[in-house]
N, CA, C and O atoms as a GROMACS GRO file, in nm:
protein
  448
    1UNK      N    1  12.234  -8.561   9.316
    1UNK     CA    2  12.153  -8.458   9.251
    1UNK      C    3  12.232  -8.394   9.138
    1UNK      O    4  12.180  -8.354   9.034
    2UNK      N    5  12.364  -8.385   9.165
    2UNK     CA    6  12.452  -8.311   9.038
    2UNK      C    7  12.590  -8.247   9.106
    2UNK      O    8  12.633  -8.295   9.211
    3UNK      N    9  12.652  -8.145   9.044
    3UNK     CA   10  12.753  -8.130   9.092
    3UNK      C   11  12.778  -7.993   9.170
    3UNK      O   12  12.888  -7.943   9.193
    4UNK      N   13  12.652  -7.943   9.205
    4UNK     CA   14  12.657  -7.786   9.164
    4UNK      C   15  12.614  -7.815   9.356
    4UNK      O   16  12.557  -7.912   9.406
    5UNK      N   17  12.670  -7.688   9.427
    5UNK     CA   18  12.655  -7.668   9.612
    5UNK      C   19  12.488  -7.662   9.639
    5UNK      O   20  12.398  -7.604   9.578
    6UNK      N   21  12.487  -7.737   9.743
    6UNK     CA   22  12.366  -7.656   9.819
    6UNK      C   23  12.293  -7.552   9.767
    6UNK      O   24  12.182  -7.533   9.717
    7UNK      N   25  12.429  -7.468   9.805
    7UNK     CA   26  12.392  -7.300   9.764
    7UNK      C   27  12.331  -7.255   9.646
    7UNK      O   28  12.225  -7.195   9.629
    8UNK      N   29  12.425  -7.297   9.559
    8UNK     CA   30  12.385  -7.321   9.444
    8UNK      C   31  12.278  -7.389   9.376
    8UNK      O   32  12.259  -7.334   9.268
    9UNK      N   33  12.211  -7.470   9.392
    9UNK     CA   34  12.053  -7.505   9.423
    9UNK      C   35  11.994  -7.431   9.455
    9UNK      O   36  11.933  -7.396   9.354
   10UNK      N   37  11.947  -7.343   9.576
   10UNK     CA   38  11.880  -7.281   9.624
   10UNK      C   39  11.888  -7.179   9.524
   10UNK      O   40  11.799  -7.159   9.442
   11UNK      N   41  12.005  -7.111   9.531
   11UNK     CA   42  11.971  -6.959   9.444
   11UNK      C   43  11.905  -7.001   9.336
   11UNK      O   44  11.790  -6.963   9.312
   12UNK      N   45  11.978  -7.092   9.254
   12UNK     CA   46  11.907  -7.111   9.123
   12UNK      C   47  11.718  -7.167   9.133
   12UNK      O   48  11.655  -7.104   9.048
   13UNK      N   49  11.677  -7.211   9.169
   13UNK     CA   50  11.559  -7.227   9.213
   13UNK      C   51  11.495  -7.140   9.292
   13UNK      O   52  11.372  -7.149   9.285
   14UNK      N   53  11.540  -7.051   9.372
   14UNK     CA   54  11.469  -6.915   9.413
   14UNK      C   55  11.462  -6.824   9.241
   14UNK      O   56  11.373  -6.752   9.196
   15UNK      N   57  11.566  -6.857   9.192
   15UNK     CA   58  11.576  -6.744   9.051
   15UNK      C   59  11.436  -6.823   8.972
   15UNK      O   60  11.365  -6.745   8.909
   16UNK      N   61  11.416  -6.894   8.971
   16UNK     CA   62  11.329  -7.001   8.816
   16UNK      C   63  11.181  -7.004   8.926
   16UNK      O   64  11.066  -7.016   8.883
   17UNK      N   65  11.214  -6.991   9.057
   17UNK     CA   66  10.978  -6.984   9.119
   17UNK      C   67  11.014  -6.805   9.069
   17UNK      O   68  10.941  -6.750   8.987
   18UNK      N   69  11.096  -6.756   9.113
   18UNK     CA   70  11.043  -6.576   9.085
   18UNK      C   71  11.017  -6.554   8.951
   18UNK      O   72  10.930  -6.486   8.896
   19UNK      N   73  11.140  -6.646   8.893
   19UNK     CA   74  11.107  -6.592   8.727
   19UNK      C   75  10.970  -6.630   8.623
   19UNK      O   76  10.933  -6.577   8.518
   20UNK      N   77  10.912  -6.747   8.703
   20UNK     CA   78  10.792  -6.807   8.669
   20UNK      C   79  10.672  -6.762   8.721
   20UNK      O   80  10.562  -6.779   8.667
   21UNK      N   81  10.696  -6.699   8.836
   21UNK     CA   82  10.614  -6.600   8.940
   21UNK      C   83  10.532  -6.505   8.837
   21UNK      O   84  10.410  -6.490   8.823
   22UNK      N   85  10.632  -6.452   8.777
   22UNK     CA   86  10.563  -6.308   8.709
   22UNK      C   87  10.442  -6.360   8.662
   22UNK      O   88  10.392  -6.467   8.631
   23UNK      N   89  10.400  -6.172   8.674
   23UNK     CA   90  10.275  -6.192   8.624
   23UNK      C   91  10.249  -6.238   8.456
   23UNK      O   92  10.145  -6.297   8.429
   24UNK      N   93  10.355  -6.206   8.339
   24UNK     CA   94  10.331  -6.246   8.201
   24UNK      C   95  10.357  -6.363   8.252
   24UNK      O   96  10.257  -6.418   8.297
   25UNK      N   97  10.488  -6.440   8.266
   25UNK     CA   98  10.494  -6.587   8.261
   25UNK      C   99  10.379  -6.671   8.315
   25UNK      O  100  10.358  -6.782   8.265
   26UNK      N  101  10.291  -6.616   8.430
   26UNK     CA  102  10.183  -6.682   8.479
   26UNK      C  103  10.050  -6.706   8.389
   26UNK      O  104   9.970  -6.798   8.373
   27UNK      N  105  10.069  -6.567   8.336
   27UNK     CA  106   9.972  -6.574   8.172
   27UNK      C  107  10.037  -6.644   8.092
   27UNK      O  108   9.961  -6.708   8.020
   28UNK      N  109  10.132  -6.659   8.074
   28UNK     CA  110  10.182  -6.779   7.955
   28UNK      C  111  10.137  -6.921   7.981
   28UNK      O  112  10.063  -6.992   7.913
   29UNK      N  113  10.220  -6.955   8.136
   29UNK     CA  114  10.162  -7.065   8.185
   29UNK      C  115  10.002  -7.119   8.121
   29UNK      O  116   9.969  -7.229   8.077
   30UNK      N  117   9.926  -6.994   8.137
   30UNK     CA  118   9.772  -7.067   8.111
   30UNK      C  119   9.758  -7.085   7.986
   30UNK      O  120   9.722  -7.189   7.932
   31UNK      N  121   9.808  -6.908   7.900
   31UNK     CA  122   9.769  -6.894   7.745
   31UNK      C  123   9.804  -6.972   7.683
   31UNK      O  124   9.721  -7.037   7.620
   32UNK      N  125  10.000  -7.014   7.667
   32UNK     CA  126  10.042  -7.095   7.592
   32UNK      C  127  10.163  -7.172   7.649
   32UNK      O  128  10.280  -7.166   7.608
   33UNK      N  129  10.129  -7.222   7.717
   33UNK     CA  130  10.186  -7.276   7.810
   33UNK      C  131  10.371  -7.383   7.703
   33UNK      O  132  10.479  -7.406   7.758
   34UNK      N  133  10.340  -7.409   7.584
   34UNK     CA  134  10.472  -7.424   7.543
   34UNK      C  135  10.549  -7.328   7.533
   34UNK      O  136  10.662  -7.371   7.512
   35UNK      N  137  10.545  -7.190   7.537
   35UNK     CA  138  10.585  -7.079   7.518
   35UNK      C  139  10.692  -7.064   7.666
   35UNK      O  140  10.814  -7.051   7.666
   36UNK      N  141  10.600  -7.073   7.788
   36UNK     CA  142  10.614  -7.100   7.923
   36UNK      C  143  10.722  -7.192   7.907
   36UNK      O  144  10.830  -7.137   7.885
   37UNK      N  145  10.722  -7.314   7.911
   37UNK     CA  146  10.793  -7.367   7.918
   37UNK      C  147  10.954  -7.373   7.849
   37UNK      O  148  11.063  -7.387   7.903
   38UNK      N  149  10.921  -7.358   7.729
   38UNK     CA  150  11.037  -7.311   7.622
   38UNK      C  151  11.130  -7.183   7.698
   38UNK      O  152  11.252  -7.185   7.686
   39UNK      N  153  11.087  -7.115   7.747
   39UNK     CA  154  11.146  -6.991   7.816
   39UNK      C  155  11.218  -6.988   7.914
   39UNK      O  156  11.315  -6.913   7.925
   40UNK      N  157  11.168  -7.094   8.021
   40UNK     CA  158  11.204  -7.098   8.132
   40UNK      C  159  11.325  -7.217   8.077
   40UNK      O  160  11.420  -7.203   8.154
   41UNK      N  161  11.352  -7.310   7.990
   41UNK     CA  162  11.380  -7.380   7.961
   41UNK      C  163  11.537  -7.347   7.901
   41UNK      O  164  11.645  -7.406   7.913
   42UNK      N  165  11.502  -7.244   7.841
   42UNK     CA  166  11.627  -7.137   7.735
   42UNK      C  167  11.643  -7.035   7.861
   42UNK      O  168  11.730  -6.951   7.840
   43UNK      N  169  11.579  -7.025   7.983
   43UNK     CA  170  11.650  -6.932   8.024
   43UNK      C  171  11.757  -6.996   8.155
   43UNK      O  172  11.844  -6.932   8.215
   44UNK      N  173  11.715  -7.148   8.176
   44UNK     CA  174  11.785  -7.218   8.306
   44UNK      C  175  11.867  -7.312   8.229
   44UNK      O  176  11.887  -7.407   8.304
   45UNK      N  177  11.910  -7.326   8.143
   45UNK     CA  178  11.968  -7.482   8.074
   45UNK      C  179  12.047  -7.550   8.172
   45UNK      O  180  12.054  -7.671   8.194
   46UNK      N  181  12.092  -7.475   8.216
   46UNK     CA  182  12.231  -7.557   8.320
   46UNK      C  183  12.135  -7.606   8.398
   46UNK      O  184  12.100  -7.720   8.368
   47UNK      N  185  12.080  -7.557   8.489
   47UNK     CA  186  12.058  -7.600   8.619
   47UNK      C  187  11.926  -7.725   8.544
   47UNK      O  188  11.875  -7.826   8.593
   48UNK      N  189  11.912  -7.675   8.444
   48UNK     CA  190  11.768  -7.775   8.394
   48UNK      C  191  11.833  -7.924   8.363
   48UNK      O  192  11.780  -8.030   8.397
   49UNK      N  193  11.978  -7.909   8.283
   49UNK     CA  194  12.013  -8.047   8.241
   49UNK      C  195  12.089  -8.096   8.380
   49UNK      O  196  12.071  -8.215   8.406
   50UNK      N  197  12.166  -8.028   8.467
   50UNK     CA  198  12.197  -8.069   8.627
   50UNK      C  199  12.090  -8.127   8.709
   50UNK      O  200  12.111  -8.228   8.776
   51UNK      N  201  11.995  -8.077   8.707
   51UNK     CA  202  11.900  -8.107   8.823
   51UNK      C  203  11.732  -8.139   8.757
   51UNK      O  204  11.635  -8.112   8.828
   52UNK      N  205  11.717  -8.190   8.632
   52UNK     CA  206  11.612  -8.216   8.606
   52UNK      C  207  11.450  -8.231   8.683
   52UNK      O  208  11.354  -8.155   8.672
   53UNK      N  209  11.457  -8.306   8.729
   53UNK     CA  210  11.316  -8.348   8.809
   53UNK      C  211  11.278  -8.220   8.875
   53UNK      O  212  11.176  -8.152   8.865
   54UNK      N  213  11.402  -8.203   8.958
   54UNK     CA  214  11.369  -8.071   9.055
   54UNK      C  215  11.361  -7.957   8.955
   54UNK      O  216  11.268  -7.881   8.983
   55UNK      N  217  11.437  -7.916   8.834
   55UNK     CA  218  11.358  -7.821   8.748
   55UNK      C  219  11.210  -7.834   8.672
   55UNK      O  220  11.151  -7.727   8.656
   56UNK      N  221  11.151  -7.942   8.630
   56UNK     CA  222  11.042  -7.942   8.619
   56UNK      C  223  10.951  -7.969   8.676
   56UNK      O  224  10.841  -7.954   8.623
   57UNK      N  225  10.963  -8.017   8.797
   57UNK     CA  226  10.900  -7.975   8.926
   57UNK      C  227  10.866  -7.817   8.948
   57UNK      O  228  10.748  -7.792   8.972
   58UNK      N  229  10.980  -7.679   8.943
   58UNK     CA  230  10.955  -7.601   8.969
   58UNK      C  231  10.854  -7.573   8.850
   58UNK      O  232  10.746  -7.530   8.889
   59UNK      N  233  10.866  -7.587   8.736
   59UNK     CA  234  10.824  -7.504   8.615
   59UNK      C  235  10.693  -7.554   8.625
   59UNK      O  236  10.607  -7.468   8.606
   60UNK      N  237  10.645  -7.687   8.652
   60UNK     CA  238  10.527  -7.743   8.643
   60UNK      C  239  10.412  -7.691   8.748
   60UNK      O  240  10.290  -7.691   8.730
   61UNK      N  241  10.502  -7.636   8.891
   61UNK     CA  242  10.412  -7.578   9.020
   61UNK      C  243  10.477  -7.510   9.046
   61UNK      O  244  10.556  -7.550   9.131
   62UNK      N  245  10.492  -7.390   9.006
   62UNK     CA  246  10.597  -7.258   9.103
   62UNK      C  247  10.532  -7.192   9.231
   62UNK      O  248  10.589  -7.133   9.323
   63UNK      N  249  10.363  -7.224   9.207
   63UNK     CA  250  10.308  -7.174   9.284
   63UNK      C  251  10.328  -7.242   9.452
   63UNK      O  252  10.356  -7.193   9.562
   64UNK      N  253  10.298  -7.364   9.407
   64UNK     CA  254  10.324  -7.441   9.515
   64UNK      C  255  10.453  -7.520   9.565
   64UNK      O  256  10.447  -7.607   9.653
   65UNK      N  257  10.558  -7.484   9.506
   65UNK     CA  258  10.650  -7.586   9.511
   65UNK      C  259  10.689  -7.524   9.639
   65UNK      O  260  10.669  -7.408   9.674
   66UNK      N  261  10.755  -7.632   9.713
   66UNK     CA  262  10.751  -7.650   9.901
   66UNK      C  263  10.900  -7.620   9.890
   66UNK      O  264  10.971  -7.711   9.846
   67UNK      N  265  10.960  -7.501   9.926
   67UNK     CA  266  11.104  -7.441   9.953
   67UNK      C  267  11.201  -7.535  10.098
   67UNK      O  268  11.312  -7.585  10.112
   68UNK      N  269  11.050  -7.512  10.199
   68UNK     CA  270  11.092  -7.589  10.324
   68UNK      C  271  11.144  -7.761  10.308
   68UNK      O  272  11.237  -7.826  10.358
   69UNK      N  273  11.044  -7.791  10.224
   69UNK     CA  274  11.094  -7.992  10.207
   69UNK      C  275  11.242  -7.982  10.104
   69UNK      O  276  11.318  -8.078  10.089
   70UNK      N  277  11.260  -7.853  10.043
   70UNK     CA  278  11.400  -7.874   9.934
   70UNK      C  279  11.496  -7.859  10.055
   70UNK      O  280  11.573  -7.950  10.088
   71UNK      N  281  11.488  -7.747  10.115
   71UNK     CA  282  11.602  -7.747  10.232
   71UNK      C  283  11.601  -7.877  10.358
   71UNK      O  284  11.704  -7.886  10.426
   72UNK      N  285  11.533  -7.935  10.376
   72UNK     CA  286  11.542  -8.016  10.439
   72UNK      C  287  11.578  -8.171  10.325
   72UNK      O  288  11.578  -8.269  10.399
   73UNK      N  289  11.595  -8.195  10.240
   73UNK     CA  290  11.684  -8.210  10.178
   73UNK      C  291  11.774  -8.207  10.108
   73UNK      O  292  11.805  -8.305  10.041
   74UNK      N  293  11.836  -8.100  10.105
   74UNK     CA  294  11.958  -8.041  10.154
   74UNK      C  295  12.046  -8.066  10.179
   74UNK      O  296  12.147  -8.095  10.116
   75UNK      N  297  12.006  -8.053  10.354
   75UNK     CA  298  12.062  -8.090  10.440
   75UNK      C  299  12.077  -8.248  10.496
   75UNK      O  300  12.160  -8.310  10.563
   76UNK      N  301  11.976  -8.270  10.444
   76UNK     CA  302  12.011  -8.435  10.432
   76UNK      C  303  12.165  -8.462  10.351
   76UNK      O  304  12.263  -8.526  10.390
   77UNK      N  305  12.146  -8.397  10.243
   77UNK     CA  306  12.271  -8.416  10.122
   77UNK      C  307  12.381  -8.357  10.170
   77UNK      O  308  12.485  -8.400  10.121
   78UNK      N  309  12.391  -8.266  10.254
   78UNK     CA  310  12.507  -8.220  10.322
   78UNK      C  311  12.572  -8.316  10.438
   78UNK      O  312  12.690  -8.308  10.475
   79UNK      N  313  12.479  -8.403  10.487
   79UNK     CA  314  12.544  -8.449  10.618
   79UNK      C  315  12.582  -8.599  10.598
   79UNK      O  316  12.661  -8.671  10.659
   80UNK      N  317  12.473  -8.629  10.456
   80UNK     CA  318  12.526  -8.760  10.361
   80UNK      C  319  12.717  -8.708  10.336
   80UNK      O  320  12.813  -8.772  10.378
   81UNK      N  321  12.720  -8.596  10.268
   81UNK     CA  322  12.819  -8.542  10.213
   81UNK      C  323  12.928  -8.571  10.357
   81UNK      O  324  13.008  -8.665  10.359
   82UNK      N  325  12.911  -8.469  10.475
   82UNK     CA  326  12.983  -8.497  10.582
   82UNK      C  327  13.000  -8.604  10.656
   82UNK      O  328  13.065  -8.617  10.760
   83UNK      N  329  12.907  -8.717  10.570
   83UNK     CA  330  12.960  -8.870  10.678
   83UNK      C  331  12.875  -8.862  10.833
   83UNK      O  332  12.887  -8.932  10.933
   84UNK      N  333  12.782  -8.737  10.800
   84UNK     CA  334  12.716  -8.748  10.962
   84UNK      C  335  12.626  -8.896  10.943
   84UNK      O  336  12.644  -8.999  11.006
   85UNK      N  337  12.538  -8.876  10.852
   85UNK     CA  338  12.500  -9.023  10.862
   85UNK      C  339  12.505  -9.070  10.709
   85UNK      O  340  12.548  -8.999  10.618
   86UNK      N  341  12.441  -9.237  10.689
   86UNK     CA  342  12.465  -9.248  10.586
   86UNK      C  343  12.387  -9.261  10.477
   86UNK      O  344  12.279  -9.239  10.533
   87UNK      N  345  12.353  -9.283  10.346
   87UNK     CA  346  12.256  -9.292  10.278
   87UNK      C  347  12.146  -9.358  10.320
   87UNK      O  348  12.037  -9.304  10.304
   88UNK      N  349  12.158  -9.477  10.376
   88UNK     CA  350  12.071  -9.576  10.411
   88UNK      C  351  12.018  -9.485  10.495
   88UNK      O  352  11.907  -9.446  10.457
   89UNK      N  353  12.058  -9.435  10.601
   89UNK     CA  354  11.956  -9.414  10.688
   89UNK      C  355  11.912  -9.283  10.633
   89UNK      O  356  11.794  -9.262  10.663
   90UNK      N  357  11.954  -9.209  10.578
   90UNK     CA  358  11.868  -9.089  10.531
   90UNK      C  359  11.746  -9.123  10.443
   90UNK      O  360  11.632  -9.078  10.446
   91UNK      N  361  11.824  -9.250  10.336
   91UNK     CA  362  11.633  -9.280  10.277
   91UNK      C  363  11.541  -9.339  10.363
   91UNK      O  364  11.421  -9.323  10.342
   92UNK      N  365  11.595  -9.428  10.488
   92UNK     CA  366  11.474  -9.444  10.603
   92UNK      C  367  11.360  -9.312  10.631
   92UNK      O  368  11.240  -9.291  10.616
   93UNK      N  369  11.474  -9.244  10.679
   93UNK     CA  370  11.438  -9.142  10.751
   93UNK      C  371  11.310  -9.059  10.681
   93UNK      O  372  11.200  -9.029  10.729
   94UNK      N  373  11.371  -9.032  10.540
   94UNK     CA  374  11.241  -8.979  10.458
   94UNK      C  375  11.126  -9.065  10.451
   94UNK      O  376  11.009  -9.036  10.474
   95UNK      N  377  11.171  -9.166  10.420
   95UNK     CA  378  11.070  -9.295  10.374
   95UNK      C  379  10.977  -9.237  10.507
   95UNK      O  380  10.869  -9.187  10.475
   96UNK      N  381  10.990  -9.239  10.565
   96UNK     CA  382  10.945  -9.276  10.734
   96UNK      C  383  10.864  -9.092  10.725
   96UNK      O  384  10.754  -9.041  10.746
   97UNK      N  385  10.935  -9.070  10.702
   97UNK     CA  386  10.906  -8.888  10.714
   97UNK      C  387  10.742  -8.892  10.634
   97UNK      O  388  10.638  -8.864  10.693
   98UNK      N  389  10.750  -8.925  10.520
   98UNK     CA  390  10.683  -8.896  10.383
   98UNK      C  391  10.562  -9.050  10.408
   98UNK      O  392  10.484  -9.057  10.314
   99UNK      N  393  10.548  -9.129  10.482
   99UNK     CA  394  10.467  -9.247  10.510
   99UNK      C  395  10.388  -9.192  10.626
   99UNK      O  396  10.267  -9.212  10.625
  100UNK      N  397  10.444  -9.123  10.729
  100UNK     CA  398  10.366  -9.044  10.811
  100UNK      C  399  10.272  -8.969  10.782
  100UNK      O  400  10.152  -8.976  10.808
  101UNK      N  401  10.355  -8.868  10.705
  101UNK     CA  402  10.289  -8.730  10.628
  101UNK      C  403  10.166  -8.760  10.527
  101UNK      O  404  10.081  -8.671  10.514
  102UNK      N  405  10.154  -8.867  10.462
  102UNK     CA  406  10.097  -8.909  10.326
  102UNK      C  407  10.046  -9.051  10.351
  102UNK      O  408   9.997  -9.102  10.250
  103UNK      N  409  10.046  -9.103  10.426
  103UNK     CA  410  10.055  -9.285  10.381
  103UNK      C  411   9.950  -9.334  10.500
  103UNK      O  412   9.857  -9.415  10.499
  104UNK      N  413  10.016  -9.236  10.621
  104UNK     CA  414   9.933  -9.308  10.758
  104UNK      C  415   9.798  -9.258  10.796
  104UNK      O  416   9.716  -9.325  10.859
  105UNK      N  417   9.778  -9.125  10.748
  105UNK     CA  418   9.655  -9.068  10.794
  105UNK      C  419   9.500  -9.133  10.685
  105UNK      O  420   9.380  -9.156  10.704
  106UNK      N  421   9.594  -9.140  10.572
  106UNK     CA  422   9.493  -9.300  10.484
  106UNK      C  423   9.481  -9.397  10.528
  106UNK      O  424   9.361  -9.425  10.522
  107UNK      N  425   9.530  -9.465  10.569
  107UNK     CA  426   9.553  -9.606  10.629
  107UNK      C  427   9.459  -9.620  10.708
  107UNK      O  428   9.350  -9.671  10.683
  108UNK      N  429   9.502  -9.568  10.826
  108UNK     CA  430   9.461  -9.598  10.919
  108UNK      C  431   9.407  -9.445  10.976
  108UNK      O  432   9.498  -9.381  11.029
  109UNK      N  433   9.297  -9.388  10.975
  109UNK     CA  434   9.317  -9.225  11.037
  109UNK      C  435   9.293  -9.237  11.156
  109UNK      O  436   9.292  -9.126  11.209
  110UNK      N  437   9.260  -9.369  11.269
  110UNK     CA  438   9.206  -9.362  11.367
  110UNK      C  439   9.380  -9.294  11.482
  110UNK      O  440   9.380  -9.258  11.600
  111UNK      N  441   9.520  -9.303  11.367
  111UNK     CA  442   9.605  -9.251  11.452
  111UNK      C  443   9.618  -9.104  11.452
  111UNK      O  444   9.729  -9.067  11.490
  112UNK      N  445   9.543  -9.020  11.424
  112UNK     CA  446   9.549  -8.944  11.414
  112UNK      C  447   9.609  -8.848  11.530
  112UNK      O  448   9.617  -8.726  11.511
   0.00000   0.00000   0.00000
């Protein structure tokens, strides 16, 4: 993801949904939405050129962006980090996570 802690993720992404939260930026969002963007853009640079996807992810849905699925990978990235397990099986694990969640109740809904 980049070079910057856990921790450091989180805060910065709690800072960029609140700062996008507001009520003007939410009117920007609709009114002029390059304005929106440009702002949030000049106001995160670091964390925007570190962690891309996941910054325009936030900027694109602040409303909805899922805090719980970032920390739970995370902690995936922490225990990758600690050798608890290893990459491979952590992209199973999601794969598997996110095919449940999204993939199986299409498929097939009779598993419901």
């Amino acid at each position: 993801m980049s070079d910057l802690s856990n921790e450091e993720i989180l805060t910065s992404v709690r800072k960029i949904v609140d700062h996008a939260l507001k009520p003007r930026m939410q009117q920007l969002m609709i009114s002029k939405p390059a304005e929106y963007n440009k702002e949030l853009q000049l106001t995160y640079p670091e964390f925007m050129d570190k962690c891309p996807s996941l910054f325009f992810t936030i900027m694109d849905n602040p409303k909805t962006f899922d805090m719980q699925r970032l920390h739970e990978m995370l902690t995936k990235r922490k225990q990758i980090a600690n050798r608890e397990i290893s990459q491979e099986d952590a992209d199973k694990k999601v794969g598997q996570e996110y095919y449940d969640e999204f993939i199986k109740p299409v498929v097939d809904p009779r598993d419901k």
